[in-house]
C-alpha positions as CSV (number, residue, x, y, z in Angstrom):
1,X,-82.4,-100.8,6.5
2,X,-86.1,-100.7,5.0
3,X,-89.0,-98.9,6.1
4,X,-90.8,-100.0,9.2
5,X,-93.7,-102.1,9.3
6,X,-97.1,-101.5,11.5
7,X,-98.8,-104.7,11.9
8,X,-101.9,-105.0,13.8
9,X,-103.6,-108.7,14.2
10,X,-107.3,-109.3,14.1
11,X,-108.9,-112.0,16.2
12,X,-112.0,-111.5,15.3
13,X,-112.8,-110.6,19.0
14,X,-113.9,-106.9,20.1
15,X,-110.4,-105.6,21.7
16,X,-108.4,-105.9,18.3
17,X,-111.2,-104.8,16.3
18,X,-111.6,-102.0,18.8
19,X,-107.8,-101.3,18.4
20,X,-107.9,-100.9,14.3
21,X,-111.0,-98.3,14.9
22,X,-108.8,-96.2,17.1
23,X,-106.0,-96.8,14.7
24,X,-106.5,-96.6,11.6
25,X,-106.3,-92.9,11.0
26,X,-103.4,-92.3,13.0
27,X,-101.7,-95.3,11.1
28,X,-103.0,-94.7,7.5
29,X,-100.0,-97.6,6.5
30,X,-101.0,-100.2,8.9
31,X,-101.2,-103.7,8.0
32,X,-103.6,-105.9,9.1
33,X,-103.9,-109.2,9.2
34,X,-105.6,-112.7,10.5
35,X,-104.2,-115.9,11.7
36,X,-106.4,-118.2,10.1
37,X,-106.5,-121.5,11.9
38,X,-109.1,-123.4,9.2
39,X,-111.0,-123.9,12.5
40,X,-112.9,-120.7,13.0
41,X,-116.5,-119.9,13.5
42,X,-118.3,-118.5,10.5
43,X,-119.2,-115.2,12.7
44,X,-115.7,-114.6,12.9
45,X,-115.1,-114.0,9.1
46,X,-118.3,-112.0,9.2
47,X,-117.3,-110.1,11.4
48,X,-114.0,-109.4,9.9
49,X,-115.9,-108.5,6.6
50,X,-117.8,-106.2,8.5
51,X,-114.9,-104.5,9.8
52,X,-113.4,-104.0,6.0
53,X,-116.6,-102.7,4.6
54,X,-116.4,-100.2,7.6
55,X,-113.2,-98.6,7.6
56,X,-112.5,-99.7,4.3
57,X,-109.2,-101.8,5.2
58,X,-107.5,-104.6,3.5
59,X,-106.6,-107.4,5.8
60,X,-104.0,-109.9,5.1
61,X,-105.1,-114.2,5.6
62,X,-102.0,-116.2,7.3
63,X,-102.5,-119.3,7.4
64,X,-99.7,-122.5,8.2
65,X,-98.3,-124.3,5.5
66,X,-99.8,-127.4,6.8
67,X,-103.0,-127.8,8.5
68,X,-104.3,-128.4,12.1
69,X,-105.0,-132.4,11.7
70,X,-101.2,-132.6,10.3
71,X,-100.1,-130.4,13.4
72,X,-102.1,-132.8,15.6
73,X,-100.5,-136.0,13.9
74,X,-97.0,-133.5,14.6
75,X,-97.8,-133.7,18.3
76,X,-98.8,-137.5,18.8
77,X,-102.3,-136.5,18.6
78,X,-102.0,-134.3,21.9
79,X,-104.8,-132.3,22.0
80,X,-103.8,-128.4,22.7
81,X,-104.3,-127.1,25.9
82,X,-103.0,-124.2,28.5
83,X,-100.0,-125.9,28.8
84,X,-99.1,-126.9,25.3
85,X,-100.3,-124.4,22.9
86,X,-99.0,-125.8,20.3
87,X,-101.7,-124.7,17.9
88,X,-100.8,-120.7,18.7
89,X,-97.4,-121.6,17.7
90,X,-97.6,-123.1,14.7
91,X,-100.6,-122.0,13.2
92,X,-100.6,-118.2,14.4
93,X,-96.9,-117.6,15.5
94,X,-95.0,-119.1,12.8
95,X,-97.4,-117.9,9.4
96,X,-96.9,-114.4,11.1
97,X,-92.9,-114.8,11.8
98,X,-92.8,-115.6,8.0
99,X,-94.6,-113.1,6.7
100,X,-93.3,-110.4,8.4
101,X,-89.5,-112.2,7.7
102,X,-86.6,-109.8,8.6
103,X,-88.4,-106.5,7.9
104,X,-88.6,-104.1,11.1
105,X,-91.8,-104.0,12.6
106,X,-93.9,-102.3,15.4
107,X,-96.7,-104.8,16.5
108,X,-99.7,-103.4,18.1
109,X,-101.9,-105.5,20.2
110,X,-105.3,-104.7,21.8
111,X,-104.5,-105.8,25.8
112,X,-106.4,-103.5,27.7
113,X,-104.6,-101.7,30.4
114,X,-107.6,-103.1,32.9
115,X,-105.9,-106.8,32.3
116,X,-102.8,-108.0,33.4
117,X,-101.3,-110.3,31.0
118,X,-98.8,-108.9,27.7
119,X,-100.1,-111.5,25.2
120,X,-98.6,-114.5,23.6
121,X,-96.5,-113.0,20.7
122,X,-93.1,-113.3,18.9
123,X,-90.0,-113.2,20.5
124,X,-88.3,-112.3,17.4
125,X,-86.1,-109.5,17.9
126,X,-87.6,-107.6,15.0
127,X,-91.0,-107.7,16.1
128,X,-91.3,-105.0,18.4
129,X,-95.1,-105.1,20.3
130,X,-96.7,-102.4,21.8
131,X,-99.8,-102.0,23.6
132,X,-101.7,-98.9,23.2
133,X,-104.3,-99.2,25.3
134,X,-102.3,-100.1,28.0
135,X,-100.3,-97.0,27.0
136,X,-103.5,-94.5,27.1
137,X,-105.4,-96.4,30.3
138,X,-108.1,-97.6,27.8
139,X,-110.3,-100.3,29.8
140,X,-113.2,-102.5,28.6
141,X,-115.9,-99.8,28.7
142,X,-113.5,-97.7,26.3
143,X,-113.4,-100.5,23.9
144,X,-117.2,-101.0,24.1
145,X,-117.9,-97.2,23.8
146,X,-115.3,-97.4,20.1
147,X,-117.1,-100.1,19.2
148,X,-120.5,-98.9,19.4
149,X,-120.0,-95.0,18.3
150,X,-118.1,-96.7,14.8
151,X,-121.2,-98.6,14.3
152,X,-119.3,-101.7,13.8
153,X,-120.6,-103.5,17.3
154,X,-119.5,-107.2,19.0
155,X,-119.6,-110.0,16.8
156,X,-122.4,-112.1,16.6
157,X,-121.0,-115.4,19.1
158,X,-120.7,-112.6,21.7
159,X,-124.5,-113.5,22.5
160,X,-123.3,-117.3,23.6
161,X,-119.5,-116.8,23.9
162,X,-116.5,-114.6,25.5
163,X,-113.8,-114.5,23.5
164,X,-112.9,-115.4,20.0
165,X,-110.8,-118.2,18.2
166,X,-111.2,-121.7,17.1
167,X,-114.2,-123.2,17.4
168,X,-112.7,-125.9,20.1
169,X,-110.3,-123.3,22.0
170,X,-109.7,-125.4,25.5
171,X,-110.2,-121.7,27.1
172,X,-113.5,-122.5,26.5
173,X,-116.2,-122.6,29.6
174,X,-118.0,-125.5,30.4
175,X,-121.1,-123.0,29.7
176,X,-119.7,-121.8,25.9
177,X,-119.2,-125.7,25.0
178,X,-122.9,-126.6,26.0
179,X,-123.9,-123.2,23.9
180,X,-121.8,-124.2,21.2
181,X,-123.4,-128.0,20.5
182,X,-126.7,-125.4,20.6
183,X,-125.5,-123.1,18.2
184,X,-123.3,-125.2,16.1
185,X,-124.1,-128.8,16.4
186,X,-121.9,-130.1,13.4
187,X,-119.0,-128.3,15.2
188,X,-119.6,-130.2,18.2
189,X,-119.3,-133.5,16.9
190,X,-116.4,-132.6,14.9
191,X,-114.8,-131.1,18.8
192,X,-116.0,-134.7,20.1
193,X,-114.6,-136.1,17.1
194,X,-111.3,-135.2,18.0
195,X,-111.4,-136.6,21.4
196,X,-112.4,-140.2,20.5
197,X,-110.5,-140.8,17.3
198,X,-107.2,-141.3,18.6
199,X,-105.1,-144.0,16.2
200,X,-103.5,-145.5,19.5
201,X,-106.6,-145.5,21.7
202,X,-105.7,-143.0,23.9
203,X,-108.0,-140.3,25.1
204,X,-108.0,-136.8,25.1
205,X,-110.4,-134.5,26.2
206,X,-110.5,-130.6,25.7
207,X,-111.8,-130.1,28.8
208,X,-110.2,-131.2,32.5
209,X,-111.5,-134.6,33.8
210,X,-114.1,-134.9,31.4
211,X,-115.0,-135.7,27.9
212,X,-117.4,-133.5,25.8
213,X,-120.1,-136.0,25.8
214,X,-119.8,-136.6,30.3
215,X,-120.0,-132.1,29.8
216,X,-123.2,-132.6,27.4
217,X,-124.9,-134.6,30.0
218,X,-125.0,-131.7,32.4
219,X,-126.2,-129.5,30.4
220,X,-129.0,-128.4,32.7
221,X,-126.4,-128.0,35.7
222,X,-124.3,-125.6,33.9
223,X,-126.5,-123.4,32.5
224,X,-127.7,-123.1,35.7
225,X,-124.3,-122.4,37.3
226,X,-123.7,-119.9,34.4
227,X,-127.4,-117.9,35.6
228,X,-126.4,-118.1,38.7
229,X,-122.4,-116.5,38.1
230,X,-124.7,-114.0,36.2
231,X,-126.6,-113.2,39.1
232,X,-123.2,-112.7,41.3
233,X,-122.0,-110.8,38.7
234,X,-124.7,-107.9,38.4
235,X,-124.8,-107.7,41.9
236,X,-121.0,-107.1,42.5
237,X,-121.2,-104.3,39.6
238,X,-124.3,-102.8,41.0
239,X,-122.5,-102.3,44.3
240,X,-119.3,-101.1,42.6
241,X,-121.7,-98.4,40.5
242,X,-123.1,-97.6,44.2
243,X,-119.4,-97.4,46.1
244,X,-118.5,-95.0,42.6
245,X,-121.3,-92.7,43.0
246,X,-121.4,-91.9,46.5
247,X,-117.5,-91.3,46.4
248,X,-118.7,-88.5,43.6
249,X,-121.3,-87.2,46.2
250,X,-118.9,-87.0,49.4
251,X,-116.0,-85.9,46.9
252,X,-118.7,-83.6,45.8
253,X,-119.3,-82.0,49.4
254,X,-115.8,-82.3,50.6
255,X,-115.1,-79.1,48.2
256,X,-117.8,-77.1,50.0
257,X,-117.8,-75.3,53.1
258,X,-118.1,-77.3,56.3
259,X,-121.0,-76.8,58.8
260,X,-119.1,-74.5,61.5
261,X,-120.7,-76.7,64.5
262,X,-118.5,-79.5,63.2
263,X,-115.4,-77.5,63.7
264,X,-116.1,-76.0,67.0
């Protein structure tokens, strides 16, 4: 039996990235590598290419043997969604089943021990993942605090965007699709592309009950939703910073002495 392989996948997204800083001097042999879809947002290979220059790693392009529009055709021109992923399979799973082939190998993968989820990954026997920050209680302001002492950061689609992959990911928000025909308006037509050139006139939409265009035309509404989950959002972590520091102060005074007259 040969050596065994440490693989660690990129995503381009802040949790893997954060992963290979804490890594890659405990695991001088890692391998990395990227799934490369062909349908990724220039920021995303910048961002990779900052990571490189960095820590001064080599990562490793998978890509599928045949191309998304082929995988499309493949599927009868199903669009992916939650609950066919077909694109994950064949254009992330499978280039990454092949290149790792029989060898033994330990996968590490950058879930957070704050989420609950274990990933979408290879069943093959071989593949063995493991989640180290799971395995060391590492939660988002962890990963935030590694990325910002290394100097590498978040990428750059952070400012509009929460998570990384293709351009047209159905994870997508309503909000990210509406920033992403502002950021990247030839991407946007190519995503609405996709929903109305279907060979059988069928229609597809990335989103749930409606197309991209319908999503456009409330534009105004959602940004305005998004402020407004914003606003929510600070307010519930401003009262969790406030529940936090007064259990420090009556923590604090629970070690001292009690006022006698209490106790009488």
């Amino acid at each position: 039996m040969g050596q065994v392989r440490h693989i660690l996948g990129l995503s381009g997204g802040k949790d893997s990235t954060a992963l290979a800083i804490l890594l890659h001097k405990e695991i001088p042999e890692m391998e990395y590598f990227f799934c490369d879809t062909g349908k990724e947002l220039q920021e995303t290979y910048d961002y990779l290419d900052r990571l490189k220059a960095r820590l001064g790693i080599k990562i490793t392009y998978l890509e599928s043997e045949r191309g998304f529009d082929h995988w499309l055709d493949v599927y009868g021109g199903v669009l992916p969604s939650p609950k066919m992923r077909w694109c994950t399979v064949q254009m992330k799973i499978k280039p990454l089943e092949k290149w790792v082939g029989d060898d033994e190998a330990i996968s590490y993968v950058g879930i957070r021990a704050d989420e609950n989820r274990d990933g979408y990954i290879s069943t093959k026997p071989n593949i063995k993942p493991v989640f180290p920050f799971k395995e060391r209680g590492l939660v988002k302001e962890d990963i935030l605090r590694l990325l910002d002492e290394s100097g590498i950061g978040l990428p750059d689609y952070y400012r509009w965007r929460s998570r990384s992959g293709c351009f047209f990911c159905f994870f997508q928000r309503k909000y990210e699709w509406v920033m992403l025909a502002e950021e990247h308006p030839d991407l946007f037509a190519e995503a609405v592309r996709y929903e109305q050139e279907h060979s059988d006139g069928r229609t597809y939409t990335w989103t749930q009950g409606e197309t991209l265009l319908e999503l456009l035309e409330r534009k105004d509404e959602i940004i305005t939703d998004h402020k407004r989950m914003l606003t929510i959002e600070q307010k519930r972590a401003d009262l969790k910073f406030l529940a936090q520091a007064l259990d420090t102060v009556l923590d604090s005074q629970d070690e001292n002495v009690p006022c006698f007259a209490c106790h009488l």
